[in-house]
C-alpha positions as CSV (number, residue, x, y, z in Angstrom):
1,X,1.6,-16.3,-97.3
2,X,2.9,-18.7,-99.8
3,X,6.5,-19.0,-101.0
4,X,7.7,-17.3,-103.8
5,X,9.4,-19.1,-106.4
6,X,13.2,-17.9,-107.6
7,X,16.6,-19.4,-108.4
8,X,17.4,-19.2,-104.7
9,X,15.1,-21.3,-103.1
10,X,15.9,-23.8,-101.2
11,X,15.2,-27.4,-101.2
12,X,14.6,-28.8,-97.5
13,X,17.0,-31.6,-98.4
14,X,20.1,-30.0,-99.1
15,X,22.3,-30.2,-96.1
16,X,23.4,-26.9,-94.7
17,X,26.8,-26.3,-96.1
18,X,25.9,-27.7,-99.4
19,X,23.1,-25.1,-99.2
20,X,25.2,-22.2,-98.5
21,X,27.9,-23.3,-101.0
22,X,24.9,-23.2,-103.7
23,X,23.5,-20.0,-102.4
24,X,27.3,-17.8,-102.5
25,X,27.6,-19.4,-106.2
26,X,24.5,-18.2,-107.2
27,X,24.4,-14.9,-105.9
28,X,27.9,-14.2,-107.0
29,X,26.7,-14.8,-110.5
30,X,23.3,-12.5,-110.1
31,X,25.6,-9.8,-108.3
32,X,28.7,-9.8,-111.4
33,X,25.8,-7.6,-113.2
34,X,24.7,-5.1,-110.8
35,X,26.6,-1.9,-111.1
36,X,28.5,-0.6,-107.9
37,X,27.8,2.3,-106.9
38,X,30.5,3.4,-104.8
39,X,29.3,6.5,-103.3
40,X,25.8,5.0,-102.3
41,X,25.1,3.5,-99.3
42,X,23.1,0.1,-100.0
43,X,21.4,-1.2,-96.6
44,X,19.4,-4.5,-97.0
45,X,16.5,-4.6,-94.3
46,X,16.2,-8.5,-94.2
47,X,13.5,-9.7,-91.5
48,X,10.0,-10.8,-91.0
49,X,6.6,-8.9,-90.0
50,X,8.2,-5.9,-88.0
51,X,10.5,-5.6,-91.2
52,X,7.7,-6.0,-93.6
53,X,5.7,-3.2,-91.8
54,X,2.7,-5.0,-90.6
55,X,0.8,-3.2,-88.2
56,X,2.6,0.3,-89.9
57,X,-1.0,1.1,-91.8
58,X,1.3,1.9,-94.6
59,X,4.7,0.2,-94.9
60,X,5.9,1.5,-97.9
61,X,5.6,4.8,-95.8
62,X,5.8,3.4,-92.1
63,X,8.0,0.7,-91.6
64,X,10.9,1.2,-90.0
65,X,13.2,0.7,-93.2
66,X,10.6,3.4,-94.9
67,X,11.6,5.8,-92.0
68,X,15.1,5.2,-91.3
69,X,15.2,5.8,-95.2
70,X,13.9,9.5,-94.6
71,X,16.4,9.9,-91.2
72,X,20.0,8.8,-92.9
73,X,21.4,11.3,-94.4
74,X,22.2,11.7,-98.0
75,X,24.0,8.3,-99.5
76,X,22.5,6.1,-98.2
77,X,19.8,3.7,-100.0
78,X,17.2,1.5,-98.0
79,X,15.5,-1.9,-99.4
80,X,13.0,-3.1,-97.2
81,X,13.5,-7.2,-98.0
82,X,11.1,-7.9,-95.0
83,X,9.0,-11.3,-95.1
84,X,5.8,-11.9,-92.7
85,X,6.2,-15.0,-90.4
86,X,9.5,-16.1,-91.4
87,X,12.1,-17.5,-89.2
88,X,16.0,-17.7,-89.2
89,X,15.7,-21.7,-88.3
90,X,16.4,-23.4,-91.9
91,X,13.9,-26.1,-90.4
92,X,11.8,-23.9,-89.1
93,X,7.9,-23.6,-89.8
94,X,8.3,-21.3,-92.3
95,X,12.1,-20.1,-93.1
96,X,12.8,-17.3,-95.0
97,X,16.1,-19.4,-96.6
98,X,13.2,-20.5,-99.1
99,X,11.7,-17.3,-99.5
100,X,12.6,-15.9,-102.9
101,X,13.8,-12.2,-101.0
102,X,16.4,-13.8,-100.0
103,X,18.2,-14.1,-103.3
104,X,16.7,-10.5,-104.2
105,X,18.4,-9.3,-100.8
106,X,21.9,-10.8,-102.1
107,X,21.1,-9.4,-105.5
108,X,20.9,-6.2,-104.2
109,X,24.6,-6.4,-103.3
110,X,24.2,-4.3,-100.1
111,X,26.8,-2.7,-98.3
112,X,25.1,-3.0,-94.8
113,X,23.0,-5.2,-94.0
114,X,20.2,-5.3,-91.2
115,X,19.2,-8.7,-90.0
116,X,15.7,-8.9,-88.0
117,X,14.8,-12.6,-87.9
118,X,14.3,-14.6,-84.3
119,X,10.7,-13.6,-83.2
120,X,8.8,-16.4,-85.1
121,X,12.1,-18.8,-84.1
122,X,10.2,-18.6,-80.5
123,X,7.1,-20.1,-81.4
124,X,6.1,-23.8,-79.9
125,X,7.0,-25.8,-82.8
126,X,10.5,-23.7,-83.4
127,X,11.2,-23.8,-79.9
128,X,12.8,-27.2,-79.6
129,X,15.4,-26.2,-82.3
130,X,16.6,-23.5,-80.9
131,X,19.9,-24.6,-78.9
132,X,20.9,-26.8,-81.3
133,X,20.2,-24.9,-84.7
134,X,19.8,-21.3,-84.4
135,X,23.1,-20.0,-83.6
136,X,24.4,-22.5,-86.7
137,X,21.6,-21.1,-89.1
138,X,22.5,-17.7,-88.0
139,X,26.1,-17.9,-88.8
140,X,25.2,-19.1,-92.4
141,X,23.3,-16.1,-93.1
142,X,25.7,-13.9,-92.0
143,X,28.5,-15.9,-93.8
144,X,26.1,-16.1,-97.1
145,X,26.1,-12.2,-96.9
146,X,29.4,-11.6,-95.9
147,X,30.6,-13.7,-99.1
148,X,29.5,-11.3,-101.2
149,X,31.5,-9.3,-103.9
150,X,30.0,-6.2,-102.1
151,X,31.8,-7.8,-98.6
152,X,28.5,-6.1,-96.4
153,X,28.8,-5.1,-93.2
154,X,25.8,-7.3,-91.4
155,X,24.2,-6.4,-87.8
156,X,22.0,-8.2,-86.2
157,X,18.9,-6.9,-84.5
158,X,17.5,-8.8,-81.5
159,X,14.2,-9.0,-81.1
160,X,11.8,-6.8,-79.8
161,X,9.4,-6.5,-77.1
162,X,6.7,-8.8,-77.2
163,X,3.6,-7.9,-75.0
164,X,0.3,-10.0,-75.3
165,X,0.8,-11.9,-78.2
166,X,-2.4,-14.0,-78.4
167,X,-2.5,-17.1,-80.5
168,X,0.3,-16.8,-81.9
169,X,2.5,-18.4,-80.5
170,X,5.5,-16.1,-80.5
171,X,7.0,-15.8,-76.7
172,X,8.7,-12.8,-75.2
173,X,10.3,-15.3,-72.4
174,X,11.8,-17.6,-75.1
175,X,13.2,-14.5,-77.0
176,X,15.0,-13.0,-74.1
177,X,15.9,-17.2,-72.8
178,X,16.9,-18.8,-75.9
179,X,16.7,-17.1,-79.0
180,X,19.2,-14.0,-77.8
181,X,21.9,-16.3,-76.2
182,X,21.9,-18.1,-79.3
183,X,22.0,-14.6,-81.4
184,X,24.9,-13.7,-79.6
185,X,26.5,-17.3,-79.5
186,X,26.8,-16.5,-83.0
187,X,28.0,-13.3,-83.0
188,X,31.0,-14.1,-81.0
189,X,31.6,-16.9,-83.2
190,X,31.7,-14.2,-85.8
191,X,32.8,-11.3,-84.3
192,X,29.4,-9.8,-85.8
193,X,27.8,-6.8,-84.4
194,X,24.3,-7.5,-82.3
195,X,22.1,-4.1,-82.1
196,X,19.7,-4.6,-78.8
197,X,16.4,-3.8,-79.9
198,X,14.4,-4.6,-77.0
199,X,14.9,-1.6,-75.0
200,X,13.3,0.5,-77.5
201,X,9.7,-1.0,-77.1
202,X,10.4,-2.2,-73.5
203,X,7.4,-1.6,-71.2
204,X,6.0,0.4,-74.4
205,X,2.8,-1.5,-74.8
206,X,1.2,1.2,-76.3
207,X,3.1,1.8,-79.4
208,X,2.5,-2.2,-80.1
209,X,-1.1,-2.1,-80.9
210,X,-1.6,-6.7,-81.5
211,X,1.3,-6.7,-78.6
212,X,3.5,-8.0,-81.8
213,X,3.9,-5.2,-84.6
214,X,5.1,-1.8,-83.5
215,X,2.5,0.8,-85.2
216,X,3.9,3.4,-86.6
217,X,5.5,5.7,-83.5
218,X,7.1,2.4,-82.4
219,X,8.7,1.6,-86.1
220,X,10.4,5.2,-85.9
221,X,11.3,4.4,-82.5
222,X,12.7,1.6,-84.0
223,X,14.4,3.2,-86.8
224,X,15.8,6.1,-85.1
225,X,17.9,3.5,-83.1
226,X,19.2,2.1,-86.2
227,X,20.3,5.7,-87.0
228,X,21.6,6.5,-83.8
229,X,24.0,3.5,-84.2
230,X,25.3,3.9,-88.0
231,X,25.4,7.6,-87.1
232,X,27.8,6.9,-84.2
233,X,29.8,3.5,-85.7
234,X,29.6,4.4,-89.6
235,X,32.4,1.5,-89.4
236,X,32.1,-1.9,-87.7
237,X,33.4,-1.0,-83.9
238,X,37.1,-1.6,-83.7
239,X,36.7,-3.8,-80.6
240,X,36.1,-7.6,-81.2
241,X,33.5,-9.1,-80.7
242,X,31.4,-5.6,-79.5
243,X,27.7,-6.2,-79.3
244,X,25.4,-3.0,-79.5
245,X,28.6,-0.8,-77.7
246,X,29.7,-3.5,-75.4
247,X,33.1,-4.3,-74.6
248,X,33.6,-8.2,-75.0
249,X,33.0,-9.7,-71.2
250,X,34.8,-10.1,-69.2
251,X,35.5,-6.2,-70.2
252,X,39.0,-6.0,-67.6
253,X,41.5,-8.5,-68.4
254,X,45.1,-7.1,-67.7
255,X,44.7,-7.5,-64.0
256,X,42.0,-10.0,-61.9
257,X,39.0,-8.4,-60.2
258,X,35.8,-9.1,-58.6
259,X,33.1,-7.5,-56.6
260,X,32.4,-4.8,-59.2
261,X,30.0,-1.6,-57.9
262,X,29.0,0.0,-60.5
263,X,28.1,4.0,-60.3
264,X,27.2,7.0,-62.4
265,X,28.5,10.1,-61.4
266,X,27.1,13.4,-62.5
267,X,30.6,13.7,-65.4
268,X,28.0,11.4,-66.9
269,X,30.6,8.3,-66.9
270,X,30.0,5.0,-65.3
271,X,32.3,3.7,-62.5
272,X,33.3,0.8,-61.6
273,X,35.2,0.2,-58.1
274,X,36.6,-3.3,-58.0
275,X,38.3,-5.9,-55.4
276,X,41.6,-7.1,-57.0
277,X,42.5,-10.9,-56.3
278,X,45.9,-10.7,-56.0
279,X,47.9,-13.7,-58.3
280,X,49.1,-16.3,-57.0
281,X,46.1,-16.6,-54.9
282,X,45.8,-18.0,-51.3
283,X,42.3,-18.1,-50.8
284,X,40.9,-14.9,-51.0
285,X,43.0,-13.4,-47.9
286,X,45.3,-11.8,-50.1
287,X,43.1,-9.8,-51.4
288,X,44.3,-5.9,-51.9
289,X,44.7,-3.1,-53.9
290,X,41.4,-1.7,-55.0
291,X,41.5,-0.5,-58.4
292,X,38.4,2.2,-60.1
293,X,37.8,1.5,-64.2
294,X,35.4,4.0,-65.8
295,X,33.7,4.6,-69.3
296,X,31.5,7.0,-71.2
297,X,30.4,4.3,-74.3
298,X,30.6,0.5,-72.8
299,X,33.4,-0.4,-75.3
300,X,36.3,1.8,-73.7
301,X,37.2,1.4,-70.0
302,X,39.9,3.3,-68.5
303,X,41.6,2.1,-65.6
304,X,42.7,4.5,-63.1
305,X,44.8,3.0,-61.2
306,X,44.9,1.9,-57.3
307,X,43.6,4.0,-54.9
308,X,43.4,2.2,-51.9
309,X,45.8,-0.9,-49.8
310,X,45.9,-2.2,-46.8
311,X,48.8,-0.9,-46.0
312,X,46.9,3.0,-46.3
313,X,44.6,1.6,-43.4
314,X,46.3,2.7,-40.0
315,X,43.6,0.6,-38.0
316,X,43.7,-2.4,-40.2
317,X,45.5,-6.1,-39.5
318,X,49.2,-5.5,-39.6
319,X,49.4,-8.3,-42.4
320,X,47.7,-6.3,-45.0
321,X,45.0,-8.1,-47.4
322,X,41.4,-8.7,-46.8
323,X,40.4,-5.8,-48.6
324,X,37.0,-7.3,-49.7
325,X,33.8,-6.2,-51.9
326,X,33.9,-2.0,-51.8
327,X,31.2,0.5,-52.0
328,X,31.0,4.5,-53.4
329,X,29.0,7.4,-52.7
330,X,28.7,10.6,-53.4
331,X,27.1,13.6,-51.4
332,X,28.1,17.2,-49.7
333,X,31.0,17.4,-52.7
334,X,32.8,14.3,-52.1
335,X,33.1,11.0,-52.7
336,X,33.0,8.5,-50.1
337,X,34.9,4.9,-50.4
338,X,33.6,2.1,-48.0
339,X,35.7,-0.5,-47.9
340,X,35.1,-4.3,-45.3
341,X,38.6,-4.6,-43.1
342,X,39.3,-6.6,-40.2
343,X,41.5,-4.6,-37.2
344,X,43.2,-8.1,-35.7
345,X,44.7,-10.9,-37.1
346,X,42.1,-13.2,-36.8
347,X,39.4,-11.9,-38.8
348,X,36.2,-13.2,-36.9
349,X,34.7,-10.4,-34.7
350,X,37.3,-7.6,-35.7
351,X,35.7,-7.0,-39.5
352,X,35.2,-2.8,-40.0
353,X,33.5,-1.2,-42.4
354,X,36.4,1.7,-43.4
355,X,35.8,4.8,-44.9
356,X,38.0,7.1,-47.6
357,X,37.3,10.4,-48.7
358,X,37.9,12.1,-52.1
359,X,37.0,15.3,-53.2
360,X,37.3,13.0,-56.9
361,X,35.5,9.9,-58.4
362,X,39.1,8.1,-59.5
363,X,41.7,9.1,-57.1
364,X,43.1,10.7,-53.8
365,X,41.2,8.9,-51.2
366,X,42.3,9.8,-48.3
367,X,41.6,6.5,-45.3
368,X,39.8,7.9,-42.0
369,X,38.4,6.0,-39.5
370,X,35.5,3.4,-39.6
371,X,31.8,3.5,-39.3
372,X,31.3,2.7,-35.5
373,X,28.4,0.5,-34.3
374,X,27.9,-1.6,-37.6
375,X,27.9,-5.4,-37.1
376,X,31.3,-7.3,-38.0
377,X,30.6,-8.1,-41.3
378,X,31.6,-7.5,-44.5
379,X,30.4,-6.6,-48.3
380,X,29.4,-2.5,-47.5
381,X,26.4,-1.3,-50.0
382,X,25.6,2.3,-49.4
383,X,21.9,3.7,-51.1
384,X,21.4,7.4,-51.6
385,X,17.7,8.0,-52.1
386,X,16.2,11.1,-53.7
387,X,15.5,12.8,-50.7
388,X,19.3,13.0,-50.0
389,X,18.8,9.7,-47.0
390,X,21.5,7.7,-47.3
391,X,21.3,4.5,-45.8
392,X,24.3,1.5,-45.3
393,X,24.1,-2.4,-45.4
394,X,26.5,-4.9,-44.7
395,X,26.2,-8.8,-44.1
396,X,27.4,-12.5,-44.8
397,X,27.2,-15.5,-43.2
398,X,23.1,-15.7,-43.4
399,X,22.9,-12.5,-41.8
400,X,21.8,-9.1,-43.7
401,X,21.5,-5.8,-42.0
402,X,20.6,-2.0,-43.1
403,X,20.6,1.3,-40.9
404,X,20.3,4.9,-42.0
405,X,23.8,7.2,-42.3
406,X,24.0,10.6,-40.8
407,X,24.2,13.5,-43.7
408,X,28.0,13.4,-42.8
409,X,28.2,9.9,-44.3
410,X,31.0,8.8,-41.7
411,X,28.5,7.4,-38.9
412,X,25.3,6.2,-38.4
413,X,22.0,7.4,-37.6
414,X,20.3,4.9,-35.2
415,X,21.3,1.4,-35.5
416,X,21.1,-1.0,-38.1
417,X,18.5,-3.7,-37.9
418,X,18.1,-7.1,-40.3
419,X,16.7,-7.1,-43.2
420,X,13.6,-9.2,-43.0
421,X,12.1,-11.2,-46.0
422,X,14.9,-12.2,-47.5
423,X,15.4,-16.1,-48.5
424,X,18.7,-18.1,-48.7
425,X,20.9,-14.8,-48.2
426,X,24.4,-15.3,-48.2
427,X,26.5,-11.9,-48.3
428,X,26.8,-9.3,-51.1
429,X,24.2,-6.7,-50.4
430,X,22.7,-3.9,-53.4
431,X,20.3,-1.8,-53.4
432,X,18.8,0.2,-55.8
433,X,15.7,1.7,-57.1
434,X,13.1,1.5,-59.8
435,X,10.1,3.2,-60.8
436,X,9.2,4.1,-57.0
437,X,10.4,0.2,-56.1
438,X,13.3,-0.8,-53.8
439,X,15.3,-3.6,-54.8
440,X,17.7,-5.5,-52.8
441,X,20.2,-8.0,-54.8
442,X,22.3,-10.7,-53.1
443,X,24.2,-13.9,-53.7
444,X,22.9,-17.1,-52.2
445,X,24.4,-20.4,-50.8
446,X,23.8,-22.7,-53.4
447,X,25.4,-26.2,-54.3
448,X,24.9,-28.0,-57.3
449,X,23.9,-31.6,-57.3
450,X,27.5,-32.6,-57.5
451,X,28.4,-31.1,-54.6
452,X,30.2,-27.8,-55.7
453,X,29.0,-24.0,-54.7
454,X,28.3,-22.0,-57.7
455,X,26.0,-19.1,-55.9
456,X,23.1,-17.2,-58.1
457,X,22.0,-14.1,-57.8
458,X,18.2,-13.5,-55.9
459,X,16.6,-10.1,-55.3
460,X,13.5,-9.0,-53.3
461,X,11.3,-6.1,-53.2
462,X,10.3,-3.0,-50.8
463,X,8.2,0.5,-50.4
464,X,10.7,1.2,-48.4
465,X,15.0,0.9,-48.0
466,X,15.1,-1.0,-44.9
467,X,12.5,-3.3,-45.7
468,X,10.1,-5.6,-45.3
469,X,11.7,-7.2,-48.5
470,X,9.3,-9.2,-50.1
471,X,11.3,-12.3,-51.9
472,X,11.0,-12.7,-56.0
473,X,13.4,-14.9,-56.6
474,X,16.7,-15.5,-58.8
475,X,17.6,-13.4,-61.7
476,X,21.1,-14.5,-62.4
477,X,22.5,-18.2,-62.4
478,X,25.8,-19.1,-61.8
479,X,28.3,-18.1,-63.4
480,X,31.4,-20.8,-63.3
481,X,32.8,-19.3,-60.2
482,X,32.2,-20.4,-56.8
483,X,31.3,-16.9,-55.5
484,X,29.1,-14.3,-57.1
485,X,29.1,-10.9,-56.3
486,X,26.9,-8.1,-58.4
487,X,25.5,-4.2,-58.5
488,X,22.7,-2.8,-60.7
489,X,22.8,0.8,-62.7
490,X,21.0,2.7,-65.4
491,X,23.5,4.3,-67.8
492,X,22.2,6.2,-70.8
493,X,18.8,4.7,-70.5
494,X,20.2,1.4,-70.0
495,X,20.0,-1.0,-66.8
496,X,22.8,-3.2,-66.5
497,X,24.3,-5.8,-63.7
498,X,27.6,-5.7,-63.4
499,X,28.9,-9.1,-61.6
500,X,32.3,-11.4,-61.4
501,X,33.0,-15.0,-63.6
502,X,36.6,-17.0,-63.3
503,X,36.7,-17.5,-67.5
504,X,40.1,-15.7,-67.8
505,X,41.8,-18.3,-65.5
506,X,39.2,-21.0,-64.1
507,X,40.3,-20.4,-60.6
508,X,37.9,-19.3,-57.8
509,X,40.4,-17.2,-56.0
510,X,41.1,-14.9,-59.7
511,X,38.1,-13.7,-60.9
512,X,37.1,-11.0,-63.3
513,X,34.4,-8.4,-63.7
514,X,31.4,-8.6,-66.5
515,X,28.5,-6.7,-67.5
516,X,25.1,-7.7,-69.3
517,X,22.0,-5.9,-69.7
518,X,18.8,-6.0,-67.2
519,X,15.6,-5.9,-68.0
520,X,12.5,-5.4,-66.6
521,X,9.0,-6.5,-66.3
522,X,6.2,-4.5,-67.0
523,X,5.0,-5.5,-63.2
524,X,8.3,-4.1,-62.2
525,X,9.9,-7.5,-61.4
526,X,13.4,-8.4,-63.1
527,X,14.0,-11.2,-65.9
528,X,16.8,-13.4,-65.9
529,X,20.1,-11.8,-66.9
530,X,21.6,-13.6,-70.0
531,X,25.1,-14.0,-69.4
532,X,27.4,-13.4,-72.7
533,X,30.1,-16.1,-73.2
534,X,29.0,-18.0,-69.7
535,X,31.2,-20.8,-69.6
536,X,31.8,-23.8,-67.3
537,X,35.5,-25.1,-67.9
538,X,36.0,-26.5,-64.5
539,X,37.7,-24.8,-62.1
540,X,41.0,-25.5,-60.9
């Protein structure tokens, strides 16, 4: 498709902020003699192909602007300012900054604004731009709408799923590797709202007849998440920096914590049971005090307070501390708290794995004994499956082992056996389950070429809980702590991996807790987690 011609095309050789500068005085001008509407709604659909409503059979009728025009309620008014093939890269193979629906989308003086461009950023020839221009390029759109009289609210939609994709060129990898951390590079920059559209066509092949374009079922899809969202945020989320619902990571940051185990209980809230490293650090033997943090939207996290010390442990080291990475389950009624604990002094031998009972998700645990039998080591995973088995692991050091619990949860049935399969384990065990898969996540032992330990996070695969695991490989890389430590839940439709960075305080020993989606492939394997506001500030 060629270009259009218009008063707000743009000339390859303008430099960026001398392009942006022309483009705010221009549209200010256009926009001085639209009348404003106050109670109307404006939303400017600004995108490429999926905007457009190629594939739709009829856009005017099937795209997803068309249909989330016929969803919003009364108000509001939809322009679908969708171009085929363009990309957000201003250098780009073909960028919509020259397209003339550009200036007609800032004409239009919208007061929301829905921006879908990054797919056609991944093709081979965009590709090498991405980390150095797309997050910039991004920021000037949203800055060009932003400056005008009409002061939009502007979200930004991340890509969709991409399935087979041809010729091309277009790349569901280098969407979910480099185009989306660079989308949400510039959000944070901004404080701009991201709206994760991937979920809604994930493993959905179907409803993406030329594995590019949604057809019609996946464009309401599509636009009924769009609704969904304005619906519940009909103002920009209060939080800072909130991408689709998301609190900014790390998402706890009045008190350190680490080893996060993440559950949903059947209130329908998500739970998170933390280790807190205790400031100043000494190592990590100080380590007490677990505290449980819950939410019900991923932007507001209530913490409930302690609910476990050393000092509640009658069998525990007289010195207190070493209250490492926890677990929680839930069956008969209660809620059971398994907690790593060494009974002597000298830690070695004597590590426990302690149990506390609750007939609550978020407070009075009540310490028993310990689960007798298990080998001395530390980082307790428990996995109910949905026949009611539930089964414990524990490990570190190299060494990994799972055994079956007895329906009472407070011992064992049989013994626990390693877990076999498994390459460069190092401690941290979860386990969970997808679509009739077992999964089992753990830290490894890795060292960077300078010769510091920044672990990442592998996983392997089962037909069964205790294994044989067969090994897939890494799905997280390090963050810019020493340790990692993660767990994996579905929320709402959702997966996520919780896990631990040191960005509050760039020391090993005072770590926080973070959250980032997970995603699947359609083979059932995991893709690499993209970490929001990773950072390497070295440690201290």
């Amino acid at each position: 498709m060629k270009a259009s011609v218009s008063p707000f095309s743009l000339g390859s050789s303008l430099p960026g902020r001398t392009v942006l500068c022309a483009l705010v005085s221009v549209c200010l001008l256009a926009v001085s003699s639209v009348p404003s509407f106050s109670q109307v709604k404006r939303i400017a659909c600004v995108g490429a192909s999926i905007t457009e409503g190629y594939g739709t059979g009829d856009p005017s009728r099937n795209s997803y602007p068309a249909q989330l025009s016929g969803m919003l309620p009364e108000g509001y008014e939809v322009r679908n300012f969708g171009v085929s093939a363009t990309t957000m890269l201003r250098h780009g193979n073909y960028p919509y900054w020259k397209h003339g629906r550009l200036g007609e989308a800032l004409s239009y003086a919208p007061d929301i604004v829905l921006l879908d461009l990054g797919g056609n950023d991944s093709k081979p020839m965009n590709e090498p731009l991405l980390a150095g221009e797309f997050a910039e390029d991004t920021e000037f759109m949203v800055t060009l709408f932003r400056s005008l009289p009409s002061r939009p609210r502007v979200i930004l939609l991340t890509p969709t799923a991409f399935f087979d994709t041809g010729d091309s060129g277009i790349s569901d990898d280098v969407c979910l590797r480099e185009v989306c951390p660079q989308l949400y590079k510039a959000a944070t920059s901004l404080g701009a709202e991201v709206l994760d559209m991937y979920p809604v066509l994930e493993g959905r092949a179907d409803l993406v007849p030329d594995g590019i374009h949604p057809g019609k079922e996946g464009s309401r899809l599509m636009a009924e998440k769009i609704c969904w969202y304005l619906n519940e945020y009909p103002c920009a989320p209060a939080s800072f920096m909130t991408i689709d619902g998301m609190a900014d990571n790390p998402f706890i940051t009045h008190l350190y914590t680490a080893d996060p185990s993440a559950h949903v209980w059947d209130d329908g809230r998500l739970y998170v049971y933390a280790s807190h490293d205790i400031d100043p650090p000494r190592g990590c033997d100080l380590m007490d005090q677990y505290h449980v943090f819950s939410t019900d939207d991923m932007i507001n996290w209530t913490d409930h307070g302690e609910i476990l010390r050393a000092s509640d442990v009658p069998w525990g080291r007289k010195e207190g501390g070493f209250m490492w990475a926890p677990d929680c389950a839930y069956k008969n009624g209660k809620y059971y708290y398994y907690f790593p604990h060494p009974s002597g002094t000298h830690t070695g031998s004597t590590w426990k794995i302690g149990i506390a009972v609750s007939d609550k998700p978020a407070s009075d645990f009540k310490v028993g004994g310990y689960i007798k039998d298990v080998p001395p080591y530390i980082d307790p995973c428990v996995f109910v499956d949905d026949d009611g088995q539930a089964y414990l692991y524990n490990g570190g050091g190299g060494h990994c082992y799972g055994g079956k619990l007895h329906s009472s949860m407070t011992r064992l049935r049989g013994k626990m056996v390693p877990m076999e399969g498994l390459e460069d384990f190092h401690e941290g065990t979860w386990v969970h389950k997808y679509n009739g898969k077992y999964y089992l996540s753990y830290p490894d032992n890795y060292i960077d070429p300078e010769g510091r330990q920044y672990n990442r996070m592998h996983y392997a695969m089962s037909d069964s809980p205790l294994g044989p695991w067969e090994y897939k490989g890494i799905f997280l890389e390090a963050t810019d702590c020493d340790t990692s430590h993660g767990s994996i839940v579905q929320f709402k439709g959702q997966w996520y991996l919780f896990y631990h960075c040191c960005r509050l305080s760039h020391m090993g020993n005072l770590r926080s807790i973070c959250v980032d989606r997970l995603y699947y492939n359609e083979d059932g394997t995991i893709r690499k987690v993209h970490q929001r506001h990773r950072s390497f500030e070295p440690r201290k």
